[in-house]
N, C-alpha and C positions, 0 to 999 in steps of 0.2 A: 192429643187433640187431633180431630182425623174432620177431611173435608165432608161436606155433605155430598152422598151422593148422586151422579145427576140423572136425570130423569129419563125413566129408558124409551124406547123410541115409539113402543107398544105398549100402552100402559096395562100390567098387568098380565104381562109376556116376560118368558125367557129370553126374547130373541136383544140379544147384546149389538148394538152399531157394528161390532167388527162380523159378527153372526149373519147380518144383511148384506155385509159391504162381499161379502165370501159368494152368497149367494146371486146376487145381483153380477157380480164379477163373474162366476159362472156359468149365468144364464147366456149375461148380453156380451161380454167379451168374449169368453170361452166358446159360447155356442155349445155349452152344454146342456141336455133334456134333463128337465129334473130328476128320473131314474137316476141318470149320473152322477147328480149332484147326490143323491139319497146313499144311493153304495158309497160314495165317498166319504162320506161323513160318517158311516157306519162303522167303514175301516179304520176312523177316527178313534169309536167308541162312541158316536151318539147317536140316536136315533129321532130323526124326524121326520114326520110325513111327507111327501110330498102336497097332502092340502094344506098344512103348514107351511111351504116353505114356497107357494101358491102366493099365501095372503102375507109372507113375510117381503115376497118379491114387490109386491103392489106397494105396501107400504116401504119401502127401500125407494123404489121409482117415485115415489110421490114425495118421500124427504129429498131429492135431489133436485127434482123439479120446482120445490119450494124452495130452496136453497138458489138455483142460479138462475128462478124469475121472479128472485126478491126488487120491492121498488125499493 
């Protein structure tokens, strides 16, 4: 018996919580350009665009800001 899976954060997206939390983390923390973020990930072995990882950023910023200006 296996849990149900939960619901990814894009519906309809690869992008996984840890996938934004990565990028998010390297935009605003790091103060990395997403070029950097892009070769990184490469080196990885994966490849995403940077207008992907654009519209993964926005929605990463916008799960957190509903997160701690929940009433």
């Amino acid at each position: 018996m296996r849990a149900p899976q939960p619901e990814p954060p894009i519906p309809g997206s690869f992008a996984t919580p840890s996938l934004l939390a990565w990028i998010v983390n390297g935009k605003y923390v790091m103060s990395l350009p997403l070029y950097r973020i892009e070769t990184d990930l490469k080196a990885c072995g994966a490849t995403i665009s940077r207008q992907d990882m654009a519209v993964f950023r926005q929605v990463g910023v916008s799960c957190l800001v509903m997160y701690f200006f929940r009433v």
